[in-house]
VODOPA-445566 format. One record per atom (N, C-alpha, C): residue in three letters; x, y, z; atom name. Coordinates in pm, whole numbers, plus 50000, padded with zeros to 5 digits. Last residue first. Layout:
<rs>
R  code     px     py     pz  site
R   ala      X      Y      Z    CA
...
</rs>
This chain:
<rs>
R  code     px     py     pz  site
R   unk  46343  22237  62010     N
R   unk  46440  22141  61977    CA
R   unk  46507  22022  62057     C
R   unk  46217  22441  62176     N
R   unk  46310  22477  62164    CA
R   unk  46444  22345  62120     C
R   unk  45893  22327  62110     N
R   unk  45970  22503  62051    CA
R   unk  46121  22493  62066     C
R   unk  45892  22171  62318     N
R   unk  45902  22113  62134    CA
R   unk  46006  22234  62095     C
R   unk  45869  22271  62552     N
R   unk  46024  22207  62529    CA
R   unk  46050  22181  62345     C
R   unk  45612  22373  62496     N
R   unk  45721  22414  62571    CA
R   unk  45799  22393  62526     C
R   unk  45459  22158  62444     N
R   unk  45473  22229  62401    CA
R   unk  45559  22342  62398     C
R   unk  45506  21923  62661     N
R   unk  45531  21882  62501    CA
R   unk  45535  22070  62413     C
R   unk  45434  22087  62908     N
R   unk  45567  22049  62872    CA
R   unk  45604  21997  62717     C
R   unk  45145  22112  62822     N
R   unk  45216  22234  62818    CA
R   unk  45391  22203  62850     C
R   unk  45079  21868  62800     N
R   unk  45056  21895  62676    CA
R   unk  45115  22039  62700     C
R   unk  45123  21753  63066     N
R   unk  45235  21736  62987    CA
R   unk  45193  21789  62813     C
R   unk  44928  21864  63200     N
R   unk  45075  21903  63215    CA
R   unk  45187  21861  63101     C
R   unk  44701  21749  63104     N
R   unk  44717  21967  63043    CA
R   unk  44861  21955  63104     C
R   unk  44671  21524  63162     N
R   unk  44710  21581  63014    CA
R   unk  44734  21692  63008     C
R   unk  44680  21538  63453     N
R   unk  44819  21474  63413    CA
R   unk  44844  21457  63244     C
R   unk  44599  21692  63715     N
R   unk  44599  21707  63555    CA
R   unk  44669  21659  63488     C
R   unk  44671  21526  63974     N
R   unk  44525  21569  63939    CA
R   unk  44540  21662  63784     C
R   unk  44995  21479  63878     N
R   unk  44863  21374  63899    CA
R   unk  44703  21471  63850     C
R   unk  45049  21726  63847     N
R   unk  45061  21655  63734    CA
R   unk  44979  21509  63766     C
R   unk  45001  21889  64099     N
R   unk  44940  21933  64014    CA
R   unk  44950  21806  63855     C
R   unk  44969  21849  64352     N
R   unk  45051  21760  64284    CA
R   unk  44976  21731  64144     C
R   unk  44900  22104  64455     N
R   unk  45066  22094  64447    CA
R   unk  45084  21952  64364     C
R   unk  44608  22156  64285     N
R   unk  44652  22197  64357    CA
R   unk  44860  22164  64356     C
R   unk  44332  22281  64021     N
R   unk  44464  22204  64072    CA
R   unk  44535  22201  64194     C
R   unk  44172  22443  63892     N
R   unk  44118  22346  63972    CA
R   unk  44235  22216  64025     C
R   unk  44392  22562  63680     N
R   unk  44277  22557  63768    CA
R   unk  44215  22458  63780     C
R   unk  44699  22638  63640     N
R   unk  44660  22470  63607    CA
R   unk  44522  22517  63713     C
R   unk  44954  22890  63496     N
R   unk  44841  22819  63610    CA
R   unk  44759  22732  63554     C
R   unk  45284  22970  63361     N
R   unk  45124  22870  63347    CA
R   unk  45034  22790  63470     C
R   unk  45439  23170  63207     N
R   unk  45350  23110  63320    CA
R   unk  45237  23042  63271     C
R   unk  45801  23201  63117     N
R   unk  45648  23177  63069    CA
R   unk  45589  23114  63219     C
R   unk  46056  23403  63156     N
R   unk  46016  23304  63211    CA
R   unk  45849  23334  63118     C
R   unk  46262  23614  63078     N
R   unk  46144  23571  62940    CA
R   unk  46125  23418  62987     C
R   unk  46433  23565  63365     N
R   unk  46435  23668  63256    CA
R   unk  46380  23554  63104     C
R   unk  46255  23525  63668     N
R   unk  46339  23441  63556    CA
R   unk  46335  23505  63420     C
R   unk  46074  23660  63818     N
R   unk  46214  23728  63786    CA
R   unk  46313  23646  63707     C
R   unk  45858  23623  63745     N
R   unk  45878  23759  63734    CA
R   unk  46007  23760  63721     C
R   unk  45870  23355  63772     N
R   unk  45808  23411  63666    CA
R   unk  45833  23532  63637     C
R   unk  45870  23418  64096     N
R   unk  45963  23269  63972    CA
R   unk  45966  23370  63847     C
R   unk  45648  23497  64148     N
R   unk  45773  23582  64157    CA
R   unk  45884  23490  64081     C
R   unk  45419  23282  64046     N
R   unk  45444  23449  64007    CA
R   unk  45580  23479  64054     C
R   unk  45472  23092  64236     N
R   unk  45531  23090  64086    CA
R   unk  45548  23230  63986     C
R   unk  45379  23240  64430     N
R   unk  45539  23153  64446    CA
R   unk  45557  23144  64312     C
R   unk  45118  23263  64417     N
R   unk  45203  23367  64432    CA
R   unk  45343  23350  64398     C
R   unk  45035  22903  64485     N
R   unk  45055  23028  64353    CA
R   unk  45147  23129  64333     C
R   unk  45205  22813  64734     N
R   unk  45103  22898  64761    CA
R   unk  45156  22970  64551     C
R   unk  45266  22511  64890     N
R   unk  45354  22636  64785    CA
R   unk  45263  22696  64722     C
R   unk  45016  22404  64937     N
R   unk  45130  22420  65005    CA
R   unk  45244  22472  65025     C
R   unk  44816  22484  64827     N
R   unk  44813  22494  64975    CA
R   unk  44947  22456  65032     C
R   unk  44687  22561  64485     N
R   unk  44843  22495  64549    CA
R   unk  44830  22576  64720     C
R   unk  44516  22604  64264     N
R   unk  44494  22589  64449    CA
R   unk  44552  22553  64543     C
R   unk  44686  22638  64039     N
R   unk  44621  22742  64127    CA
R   unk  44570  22743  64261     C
R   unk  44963  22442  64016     N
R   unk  44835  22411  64023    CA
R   unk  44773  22545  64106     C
R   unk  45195  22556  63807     N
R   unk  45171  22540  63903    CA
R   unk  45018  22488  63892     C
R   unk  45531  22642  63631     N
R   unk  45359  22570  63641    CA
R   unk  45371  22591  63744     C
R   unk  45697  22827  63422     N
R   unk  45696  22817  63569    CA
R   unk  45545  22733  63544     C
R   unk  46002  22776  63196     N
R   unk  45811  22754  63243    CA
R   unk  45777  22740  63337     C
R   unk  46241  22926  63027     N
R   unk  46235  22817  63116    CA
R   unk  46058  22912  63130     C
R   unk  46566  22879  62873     N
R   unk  46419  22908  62853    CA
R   unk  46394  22847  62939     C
R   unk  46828  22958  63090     N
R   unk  46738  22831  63047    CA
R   unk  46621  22881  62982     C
R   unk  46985  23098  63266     N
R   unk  46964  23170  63145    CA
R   unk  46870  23063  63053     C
R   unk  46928  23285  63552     N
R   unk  46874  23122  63495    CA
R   unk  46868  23204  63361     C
R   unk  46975  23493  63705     N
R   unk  47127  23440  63610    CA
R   unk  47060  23288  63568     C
R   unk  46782  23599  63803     N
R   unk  46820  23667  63706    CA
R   unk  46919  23614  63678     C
R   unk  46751  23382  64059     N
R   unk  46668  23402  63965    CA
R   unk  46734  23495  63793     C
R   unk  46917  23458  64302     N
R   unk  46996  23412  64156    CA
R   unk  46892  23388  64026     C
R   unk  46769  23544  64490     N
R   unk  46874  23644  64463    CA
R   unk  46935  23616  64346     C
R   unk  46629  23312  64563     N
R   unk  46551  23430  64516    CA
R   unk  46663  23517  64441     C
R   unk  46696  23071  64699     N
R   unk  46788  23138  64556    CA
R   unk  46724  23242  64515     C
R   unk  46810  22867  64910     N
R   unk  46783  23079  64914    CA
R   unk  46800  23066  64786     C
R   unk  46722  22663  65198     N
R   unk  46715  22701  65061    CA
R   unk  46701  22855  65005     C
R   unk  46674  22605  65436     N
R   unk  46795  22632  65391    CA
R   unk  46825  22685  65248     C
R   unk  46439  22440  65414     N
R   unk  46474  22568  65511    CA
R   unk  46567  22595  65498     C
R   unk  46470  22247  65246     N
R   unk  46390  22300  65212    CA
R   unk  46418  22429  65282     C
R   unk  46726  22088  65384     N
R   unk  46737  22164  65219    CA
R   unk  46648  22284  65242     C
R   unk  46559  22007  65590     N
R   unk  46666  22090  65613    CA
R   unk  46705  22187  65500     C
R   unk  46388  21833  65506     N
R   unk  46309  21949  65506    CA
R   unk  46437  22037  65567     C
R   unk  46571  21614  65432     N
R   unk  46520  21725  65287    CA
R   unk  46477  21805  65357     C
R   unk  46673  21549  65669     N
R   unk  46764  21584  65549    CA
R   unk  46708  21691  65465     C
R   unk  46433  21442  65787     N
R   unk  46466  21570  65805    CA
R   unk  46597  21618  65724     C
R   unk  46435  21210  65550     N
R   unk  46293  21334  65549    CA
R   unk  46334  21433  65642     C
R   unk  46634  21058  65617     N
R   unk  46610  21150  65503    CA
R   unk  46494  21233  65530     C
R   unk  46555  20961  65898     N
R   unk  46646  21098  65893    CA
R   unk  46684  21179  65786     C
R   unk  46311  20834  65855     N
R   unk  46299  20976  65925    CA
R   unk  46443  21075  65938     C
R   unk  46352  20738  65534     N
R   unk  46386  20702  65628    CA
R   unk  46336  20832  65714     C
R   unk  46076  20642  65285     N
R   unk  46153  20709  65315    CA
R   unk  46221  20773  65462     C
R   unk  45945  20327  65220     N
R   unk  45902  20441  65267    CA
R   unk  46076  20544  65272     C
R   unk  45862  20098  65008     N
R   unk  45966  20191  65026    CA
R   unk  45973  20327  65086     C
R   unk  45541  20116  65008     N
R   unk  45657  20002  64975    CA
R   unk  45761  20026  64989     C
R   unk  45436  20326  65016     N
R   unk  45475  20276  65172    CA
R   unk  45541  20140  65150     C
R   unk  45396  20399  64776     N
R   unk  45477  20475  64834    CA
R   unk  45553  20435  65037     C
R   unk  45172  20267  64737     N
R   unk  45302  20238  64668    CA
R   unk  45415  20326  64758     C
R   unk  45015  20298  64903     N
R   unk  45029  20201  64878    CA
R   unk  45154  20174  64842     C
R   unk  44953  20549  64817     N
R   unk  45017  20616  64927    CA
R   unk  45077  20421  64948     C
R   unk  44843  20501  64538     N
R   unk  44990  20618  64566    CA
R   unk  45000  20590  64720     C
R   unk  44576  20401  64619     N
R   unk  44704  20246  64540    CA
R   unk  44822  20385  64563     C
R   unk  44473  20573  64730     N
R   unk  44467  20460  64802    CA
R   unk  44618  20342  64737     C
R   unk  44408  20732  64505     N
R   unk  44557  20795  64622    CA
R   unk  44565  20687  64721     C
R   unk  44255  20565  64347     N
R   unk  44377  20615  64273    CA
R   unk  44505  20669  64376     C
R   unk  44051  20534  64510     N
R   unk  44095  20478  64471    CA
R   unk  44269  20469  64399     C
R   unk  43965  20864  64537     N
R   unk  43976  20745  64630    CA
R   unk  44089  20646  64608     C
R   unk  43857  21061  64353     N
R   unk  43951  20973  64314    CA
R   unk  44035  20912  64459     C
R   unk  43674  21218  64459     N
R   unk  43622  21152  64289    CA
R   unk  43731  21084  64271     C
R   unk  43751  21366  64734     N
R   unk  43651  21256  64684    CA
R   unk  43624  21152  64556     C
R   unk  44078  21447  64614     N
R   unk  44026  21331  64695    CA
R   unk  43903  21287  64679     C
R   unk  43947  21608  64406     N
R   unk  44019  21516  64386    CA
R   unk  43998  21370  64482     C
R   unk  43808  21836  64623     N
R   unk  43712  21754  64494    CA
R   unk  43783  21623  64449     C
R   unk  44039  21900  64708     N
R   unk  43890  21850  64792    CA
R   unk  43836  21724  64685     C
R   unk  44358  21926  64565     N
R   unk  44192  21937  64629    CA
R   unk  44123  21876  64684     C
R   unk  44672  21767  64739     N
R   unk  44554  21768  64600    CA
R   unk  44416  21820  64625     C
R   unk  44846  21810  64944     N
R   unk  44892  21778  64812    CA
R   unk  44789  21817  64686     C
R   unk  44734  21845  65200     N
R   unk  44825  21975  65141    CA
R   unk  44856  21963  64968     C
R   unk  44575  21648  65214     N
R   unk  44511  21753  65182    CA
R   unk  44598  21860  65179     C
R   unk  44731  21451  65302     N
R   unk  44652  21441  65161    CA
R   unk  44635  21571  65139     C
R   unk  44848  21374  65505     N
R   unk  44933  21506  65457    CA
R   unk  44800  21508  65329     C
R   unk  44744  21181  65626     N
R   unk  44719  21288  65690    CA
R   unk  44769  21412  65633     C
R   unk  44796  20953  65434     N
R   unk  44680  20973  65467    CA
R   unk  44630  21154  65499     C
R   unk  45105  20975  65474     N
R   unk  45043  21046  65356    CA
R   unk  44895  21079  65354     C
R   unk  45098  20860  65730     N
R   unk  45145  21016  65702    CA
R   unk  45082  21073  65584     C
R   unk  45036  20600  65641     N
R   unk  44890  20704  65726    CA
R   unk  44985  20836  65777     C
R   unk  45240  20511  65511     N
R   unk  45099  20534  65418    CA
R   unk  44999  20611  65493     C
R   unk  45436  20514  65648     N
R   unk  45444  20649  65529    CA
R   unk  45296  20655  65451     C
R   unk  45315  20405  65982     N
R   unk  45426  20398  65835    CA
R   unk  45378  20522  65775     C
R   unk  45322  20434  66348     N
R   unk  45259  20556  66196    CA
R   unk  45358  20536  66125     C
R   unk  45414  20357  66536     N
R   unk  45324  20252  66500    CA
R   unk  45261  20321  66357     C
R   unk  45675  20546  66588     N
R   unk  45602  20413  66660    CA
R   unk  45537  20317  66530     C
R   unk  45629  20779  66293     N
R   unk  45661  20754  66431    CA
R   unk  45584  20666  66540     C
R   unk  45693  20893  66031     N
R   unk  45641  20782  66059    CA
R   unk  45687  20790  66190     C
R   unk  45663  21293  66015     N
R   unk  45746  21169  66013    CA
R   unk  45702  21054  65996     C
R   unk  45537  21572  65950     N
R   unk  45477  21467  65955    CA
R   unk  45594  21378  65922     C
R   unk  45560  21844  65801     N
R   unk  45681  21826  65864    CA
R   unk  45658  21662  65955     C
R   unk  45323  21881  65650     N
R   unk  45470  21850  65545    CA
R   unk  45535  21800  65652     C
R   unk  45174  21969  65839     N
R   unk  45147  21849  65826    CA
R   unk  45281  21822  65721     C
R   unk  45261  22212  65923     N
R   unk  45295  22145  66040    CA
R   unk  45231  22005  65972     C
R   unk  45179  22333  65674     N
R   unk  45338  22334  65684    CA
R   unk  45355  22235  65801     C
R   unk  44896  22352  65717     N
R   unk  44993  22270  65636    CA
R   unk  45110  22261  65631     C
R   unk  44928  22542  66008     N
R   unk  44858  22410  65969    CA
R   unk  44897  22275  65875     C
R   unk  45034  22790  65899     N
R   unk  45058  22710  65938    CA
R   unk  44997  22557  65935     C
R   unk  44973  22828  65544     N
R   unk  44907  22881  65612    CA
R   unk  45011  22792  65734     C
R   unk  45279  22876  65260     N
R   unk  45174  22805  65363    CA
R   unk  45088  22894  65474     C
R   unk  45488  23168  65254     N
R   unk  45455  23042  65324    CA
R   unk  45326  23032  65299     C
R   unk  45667  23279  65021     N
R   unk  45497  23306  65057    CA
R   unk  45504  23155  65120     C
R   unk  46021  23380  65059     N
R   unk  45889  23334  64964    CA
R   unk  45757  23318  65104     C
R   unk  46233  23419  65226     N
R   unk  46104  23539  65202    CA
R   unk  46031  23501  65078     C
R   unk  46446  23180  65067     N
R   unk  46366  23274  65184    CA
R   unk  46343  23386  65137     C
R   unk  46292  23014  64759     N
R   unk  46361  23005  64882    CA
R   unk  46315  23112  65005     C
R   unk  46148  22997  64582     N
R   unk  46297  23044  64566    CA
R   unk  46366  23053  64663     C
R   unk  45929  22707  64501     N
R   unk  45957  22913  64513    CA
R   unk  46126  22891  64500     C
R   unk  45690  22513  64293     N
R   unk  45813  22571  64403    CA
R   unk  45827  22707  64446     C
R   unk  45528  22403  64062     N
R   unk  45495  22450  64247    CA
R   unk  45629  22453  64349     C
R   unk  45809  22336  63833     N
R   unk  45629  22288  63901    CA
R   unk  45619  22348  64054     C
R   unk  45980  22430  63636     N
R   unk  45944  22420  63735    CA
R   unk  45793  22464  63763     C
R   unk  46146  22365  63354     N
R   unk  46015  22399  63358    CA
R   unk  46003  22352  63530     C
R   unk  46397  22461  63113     N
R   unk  46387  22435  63243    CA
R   unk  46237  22464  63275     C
R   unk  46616  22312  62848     N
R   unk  46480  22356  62901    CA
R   unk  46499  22363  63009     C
R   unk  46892  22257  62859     N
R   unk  46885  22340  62762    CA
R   unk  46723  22415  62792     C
R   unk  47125  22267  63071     N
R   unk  46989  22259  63110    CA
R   unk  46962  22309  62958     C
R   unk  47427  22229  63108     N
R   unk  47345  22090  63113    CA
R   unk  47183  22097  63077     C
R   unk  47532  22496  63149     N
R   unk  47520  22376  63057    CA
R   unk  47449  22267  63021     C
R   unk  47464  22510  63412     N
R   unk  47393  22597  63327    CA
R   unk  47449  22506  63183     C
R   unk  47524  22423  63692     N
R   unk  47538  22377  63574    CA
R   unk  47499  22384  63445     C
R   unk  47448  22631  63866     N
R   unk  47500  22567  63928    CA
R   unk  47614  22533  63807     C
R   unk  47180  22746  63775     N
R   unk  47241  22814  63777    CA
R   unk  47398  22748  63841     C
R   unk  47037  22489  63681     N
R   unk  47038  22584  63587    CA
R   unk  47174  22677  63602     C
R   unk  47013  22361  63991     N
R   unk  47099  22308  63864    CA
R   unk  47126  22402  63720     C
R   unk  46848  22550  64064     N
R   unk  47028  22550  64149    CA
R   unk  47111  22497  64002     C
R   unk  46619  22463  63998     N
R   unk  46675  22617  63962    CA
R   unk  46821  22613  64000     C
R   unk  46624  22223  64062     N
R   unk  46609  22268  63888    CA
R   unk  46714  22383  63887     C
R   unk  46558  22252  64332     N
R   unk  46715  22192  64250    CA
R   unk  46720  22203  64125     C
R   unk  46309  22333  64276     N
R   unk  46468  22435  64348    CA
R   unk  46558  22347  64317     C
R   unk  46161  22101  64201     N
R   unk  46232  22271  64166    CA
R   unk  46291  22368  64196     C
R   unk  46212  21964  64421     N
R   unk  46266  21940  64261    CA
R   unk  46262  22042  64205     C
R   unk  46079  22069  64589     N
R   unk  46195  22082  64619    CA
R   unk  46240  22035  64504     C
R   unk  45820  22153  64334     N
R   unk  45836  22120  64496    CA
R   unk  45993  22152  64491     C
R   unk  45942  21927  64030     N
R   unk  45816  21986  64128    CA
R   unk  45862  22001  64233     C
R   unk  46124  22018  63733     N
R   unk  46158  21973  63840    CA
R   unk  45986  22008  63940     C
R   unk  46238  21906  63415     N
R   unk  46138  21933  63513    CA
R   unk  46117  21890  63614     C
R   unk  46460  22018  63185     N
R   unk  46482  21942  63302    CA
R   unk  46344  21987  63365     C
R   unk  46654  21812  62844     N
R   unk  46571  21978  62943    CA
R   unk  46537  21907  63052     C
R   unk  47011  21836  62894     N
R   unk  46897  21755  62909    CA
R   unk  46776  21922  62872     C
R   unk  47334  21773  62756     N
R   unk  47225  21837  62776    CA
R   unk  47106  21791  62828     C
R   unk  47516  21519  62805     N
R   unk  47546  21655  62804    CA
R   unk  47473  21752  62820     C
R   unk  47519  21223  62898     N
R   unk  47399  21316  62841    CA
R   unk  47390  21439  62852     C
R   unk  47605  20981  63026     N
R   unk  47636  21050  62852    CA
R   unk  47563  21142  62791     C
R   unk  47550  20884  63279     N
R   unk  47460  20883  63139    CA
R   unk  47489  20941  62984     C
R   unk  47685  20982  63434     N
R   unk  47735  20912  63442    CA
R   unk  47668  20850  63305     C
R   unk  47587  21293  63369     N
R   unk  47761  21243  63341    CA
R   unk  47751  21108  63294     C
R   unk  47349  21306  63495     N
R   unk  47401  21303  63344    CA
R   unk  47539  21284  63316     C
R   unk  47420  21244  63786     N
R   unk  47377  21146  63669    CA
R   unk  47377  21170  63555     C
R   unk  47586  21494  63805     N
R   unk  47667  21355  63827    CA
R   unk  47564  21247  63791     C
R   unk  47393  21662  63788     N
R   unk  47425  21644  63689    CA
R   unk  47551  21514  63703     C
R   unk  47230  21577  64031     N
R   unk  47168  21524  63883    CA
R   unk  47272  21568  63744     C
R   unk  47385  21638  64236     N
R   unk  47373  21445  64196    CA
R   unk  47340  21449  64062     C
R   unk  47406  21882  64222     N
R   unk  47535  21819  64130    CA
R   unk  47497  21683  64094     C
R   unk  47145  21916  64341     N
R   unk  47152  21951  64229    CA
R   unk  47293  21916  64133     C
R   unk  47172  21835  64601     N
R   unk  47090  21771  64469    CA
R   unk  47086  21786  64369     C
R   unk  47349  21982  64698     N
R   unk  47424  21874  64688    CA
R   unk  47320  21810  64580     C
R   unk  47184  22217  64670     N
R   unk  47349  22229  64612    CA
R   unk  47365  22089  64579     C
R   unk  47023  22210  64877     N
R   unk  46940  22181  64755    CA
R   unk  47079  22129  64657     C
R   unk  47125  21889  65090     N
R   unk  47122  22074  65060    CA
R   unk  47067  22041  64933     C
R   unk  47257  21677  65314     N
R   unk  47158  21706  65238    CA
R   unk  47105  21871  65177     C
R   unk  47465  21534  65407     N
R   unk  47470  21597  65316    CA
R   unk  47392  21607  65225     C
R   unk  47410  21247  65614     N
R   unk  47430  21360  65600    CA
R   unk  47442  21406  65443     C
R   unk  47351  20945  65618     N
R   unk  47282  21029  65698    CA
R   unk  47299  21173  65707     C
R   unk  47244  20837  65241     N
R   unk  47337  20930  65364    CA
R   unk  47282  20998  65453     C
R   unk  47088  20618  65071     N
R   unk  47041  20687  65182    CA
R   unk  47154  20728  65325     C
R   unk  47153  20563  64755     N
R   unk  47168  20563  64843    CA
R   unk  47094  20666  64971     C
R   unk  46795  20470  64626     N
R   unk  46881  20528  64597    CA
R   unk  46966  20540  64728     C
R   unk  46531  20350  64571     N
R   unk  46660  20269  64570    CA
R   unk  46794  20337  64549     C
R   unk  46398  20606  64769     N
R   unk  46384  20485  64672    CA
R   unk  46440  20376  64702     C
R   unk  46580  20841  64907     N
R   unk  46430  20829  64854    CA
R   unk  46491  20665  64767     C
R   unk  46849  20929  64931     N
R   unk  46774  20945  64985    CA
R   unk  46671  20848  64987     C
R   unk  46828  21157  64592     N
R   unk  46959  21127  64708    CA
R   unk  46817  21101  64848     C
R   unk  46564  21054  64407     N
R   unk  46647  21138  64460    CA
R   unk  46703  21092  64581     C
R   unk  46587  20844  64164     N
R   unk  46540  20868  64269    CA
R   unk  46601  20914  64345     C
R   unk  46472  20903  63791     N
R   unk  46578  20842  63929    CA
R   unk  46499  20866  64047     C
R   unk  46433  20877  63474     N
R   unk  46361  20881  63617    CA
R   unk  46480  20831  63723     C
R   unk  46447  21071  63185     N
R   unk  46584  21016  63280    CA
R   unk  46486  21025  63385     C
R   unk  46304  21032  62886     N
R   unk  46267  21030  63049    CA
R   unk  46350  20973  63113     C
R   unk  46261  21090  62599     N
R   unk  46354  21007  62692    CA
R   unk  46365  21008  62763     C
R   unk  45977  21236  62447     N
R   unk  46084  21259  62536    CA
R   unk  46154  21116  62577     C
R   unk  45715  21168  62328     N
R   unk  45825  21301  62325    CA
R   unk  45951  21318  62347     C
R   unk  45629  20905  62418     N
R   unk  45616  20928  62308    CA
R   unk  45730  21099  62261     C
R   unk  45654  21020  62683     N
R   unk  45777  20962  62647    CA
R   unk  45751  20910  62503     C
R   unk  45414  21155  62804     N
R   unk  45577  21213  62794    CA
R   unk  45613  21158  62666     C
R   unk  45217  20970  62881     N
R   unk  45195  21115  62761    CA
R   unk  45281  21181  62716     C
R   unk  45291  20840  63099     N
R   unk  45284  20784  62926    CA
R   unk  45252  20900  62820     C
R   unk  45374  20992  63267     N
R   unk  45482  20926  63164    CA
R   unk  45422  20879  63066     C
R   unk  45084  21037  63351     N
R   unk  45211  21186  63285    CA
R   unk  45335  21101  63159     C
R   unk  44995  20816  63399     N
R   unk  44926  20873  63298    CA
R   unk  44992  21019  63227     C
R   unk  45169  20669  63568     N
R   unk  45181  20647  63462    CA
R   unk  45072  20719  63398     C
R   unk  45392  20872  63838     N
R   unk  45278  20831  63787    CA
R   unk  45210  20740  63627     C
R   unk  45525  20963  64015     N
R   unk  45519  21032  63905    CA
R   unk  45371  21009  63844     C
R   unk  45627  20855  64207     N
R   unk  45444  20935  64265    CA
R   unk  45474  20993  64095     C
R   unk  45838  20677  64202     N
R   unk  45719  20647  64158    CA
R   unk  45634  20717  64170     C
R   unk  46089  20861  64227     N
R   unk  46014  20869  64122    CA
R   unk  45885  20747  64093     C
R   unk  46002  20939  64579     N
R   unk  46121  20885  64529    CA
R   unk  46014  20911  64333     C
R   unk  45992  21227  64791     N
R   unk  45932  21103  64693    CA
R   unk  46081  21080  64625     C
R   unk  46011  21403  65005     N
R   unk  46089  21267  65065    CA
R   unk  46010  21168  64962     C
R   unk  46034  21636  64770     N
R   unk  46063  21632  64897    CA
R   unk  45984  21475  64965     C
R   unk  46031  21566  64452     N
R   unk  46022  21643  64568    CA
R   unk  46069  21583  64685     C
R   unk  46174  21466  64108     N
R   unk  46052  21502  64204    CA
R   unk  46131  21571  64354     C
R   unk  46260  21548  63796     N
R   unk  46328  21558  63942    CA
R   unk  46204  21585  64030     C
R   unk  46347  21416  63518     N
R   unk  46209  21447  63604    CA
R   unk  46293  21456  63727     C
R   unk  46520  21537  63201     N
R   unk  46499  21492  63360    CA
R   unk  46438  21467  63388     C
R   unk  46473  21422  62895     N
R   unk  46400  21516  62972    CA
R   unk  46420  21435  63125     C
R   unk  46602  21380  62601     N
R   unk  46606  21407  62704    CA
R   unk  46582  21519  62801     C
R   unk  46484  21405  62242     N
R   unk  46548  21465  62351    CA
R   unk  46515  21419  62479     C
R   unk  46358  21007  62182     N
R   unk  46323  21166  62226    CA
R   unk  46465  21295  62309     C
R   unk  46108  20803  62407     N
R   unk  46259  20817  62250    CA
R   unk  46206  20997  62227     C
R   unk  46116  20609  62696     N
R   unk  46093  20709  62582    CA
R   unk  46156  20735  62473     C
R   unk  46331  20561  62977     N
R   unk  46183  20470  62912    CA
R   unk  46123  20692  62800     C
R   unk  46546  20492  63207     N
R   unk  46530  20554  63107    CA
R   unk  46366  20472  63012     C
R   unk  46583  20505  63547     N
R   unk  46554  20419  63462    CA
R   unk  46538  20566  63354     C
R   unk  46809  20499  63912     N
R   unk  46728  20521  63751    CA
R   unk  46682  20458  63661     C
R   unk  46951  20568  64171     N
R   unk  46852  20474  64117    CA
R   unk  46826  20528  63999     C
R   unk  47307  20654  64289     N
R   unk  47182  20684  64241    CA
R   unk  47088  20562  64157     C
R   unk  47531  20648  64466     N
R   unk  47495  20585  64413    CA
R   unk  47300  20589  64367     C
R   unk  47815  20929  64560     N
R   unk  47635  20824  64560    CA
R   unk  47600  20784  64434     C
R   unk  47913  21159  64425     N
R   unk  47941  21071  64568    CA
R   unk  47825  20995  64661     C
R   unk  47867  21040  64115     N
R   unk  47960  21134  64227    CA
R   unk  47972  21122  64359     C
R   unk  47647  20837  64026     N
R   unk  47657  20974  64042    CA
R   unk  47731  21132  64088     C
R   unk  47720  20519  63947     N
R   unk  47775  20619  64016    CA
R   unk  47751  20744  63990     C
R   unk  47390  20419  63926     N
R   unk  47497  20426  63907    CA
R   unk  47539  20526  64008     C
R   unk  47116  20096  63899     N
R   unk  47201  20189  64013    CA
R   unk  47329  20266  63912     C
R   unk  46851  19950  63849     N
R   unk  46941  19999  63793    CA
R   unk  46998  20129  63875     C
R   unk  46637  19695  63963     N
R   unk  46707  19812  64019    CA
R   unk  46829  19843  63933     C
</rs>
């Protein structure tokens, strides 16, 4: 466990790659193991991979208050501080991408890339059908850990087809992920962020080159979402991922990072 001071918390991290520096800011109640090792290992031949674990999540502190996209977005640059790392480029998924986008426009210094994965912008973006939105909002409660939430959330995260042909693979993620589950009052922390979250209106001041992804069959942050990203991040690039859904860098984990290696190369 490597811990620092981030500003007002104590944040988890590790560094692994050689390479400009590249954030990873995951989502809503993951900590940075759902990353995965077939994305990092395709990274960090490229990149210097700042992994932490968001305010909350991991080994990172867990406050019963002050949870907003705002406050996630200073932690990460109160980890580049505490890291010596003036610039980064930064990829954020989910609620990691709204703190991307906060952080761009927050700490616009700090971001020289910006590539957000399956997010939106906040209110009057394209909900979900209900159904999946009432499985995101899924706690551990009594006798239900984080591994038979995730069981039941599977199908907002990754296709059909995924789950069947890869069993095995979300059997050892929800495994890992119930090694450190994430507390029920962080998880209403973040889905507070998540409903609280507005930046549609600041889109036109991300001055970051920046790459909207997504997975096309995304059920939980609905495609469309990256289109208006895209539309209104001034000389934003798009890129849909077919046959994908929200955890779009697992179920494609070479076409994501061969469009982040390509991306971020262009701009040094």
């Amino acid at each position: 466990m490597t811990r620092v001071n981030a500003g007002s918390l104590q944040l988890d991290y590790e560094l692994r790659g050689q390479g400009p520096p590249l954030l990873m800011i995951n989502g809503f109640r993951r900590s940075r193991v759902v990353w995965l090792e077939p994305l990092l290992a395709a990274l960090s031949p490229h990149f210097r991979l700042v992994l932490f674990d968001n305010r909350g999540t991991g080994n990172s502190d867990k406050p019963e208050g002050g949870y907003s996209i705002e406050a996630f977005a200073d932690d990460c640059a109160g980890l580049l501080d505490a890291l010596n790392i003036p610039t980064a480029h930064v990829f954020g998924t989910s609620m990691g991408g709204m703190i991307a986008q906060r952080l761009a426009t927050r700490h616009p210094p700090r971001v020289q890339g910006l590539a957000i994965g399956c997010s939106n912008c906040g209110k009057g973006s394209i909900a979900p059908e209900k159904r999946i939105w009432e499985l995101l909002r899924l706690t551990p409660k009594e006798r239900m850990d984080a591994r038979e939430v995730a069981y039941r959330q599977e199908e907002a995260y990754v296709t059909d087809a995924f789950r069947a042909e890869n069993r095995p693979l979300l059997d050892r993620l929800f495994e890992i992920v119930n090694e450190n589950p994430t507390p029920p009052h962080v998880v209403q922390g973040h889905l507070q962020a998540i409903e609280n979250w507005d930046g549609c209106g600041d889109l036109g001041r991300i001055a970051a080159p920046t790459l909207v992804i997504t997975g096309a069959e995304d059920r939980l942050i609905p495609a469309a979402n990256s289109r208006v990203l895209a539309k209104g991040i001034p000389g934003a690039q798009l890129r849909l991922l077919p046959d994908a859904a929200h955890f779009f860098w697992i179920e494609k984990p070479r076409e994501t990072a061969e469009a982040l290696i390509d991306f971020f190369s262009r701009l040094g």
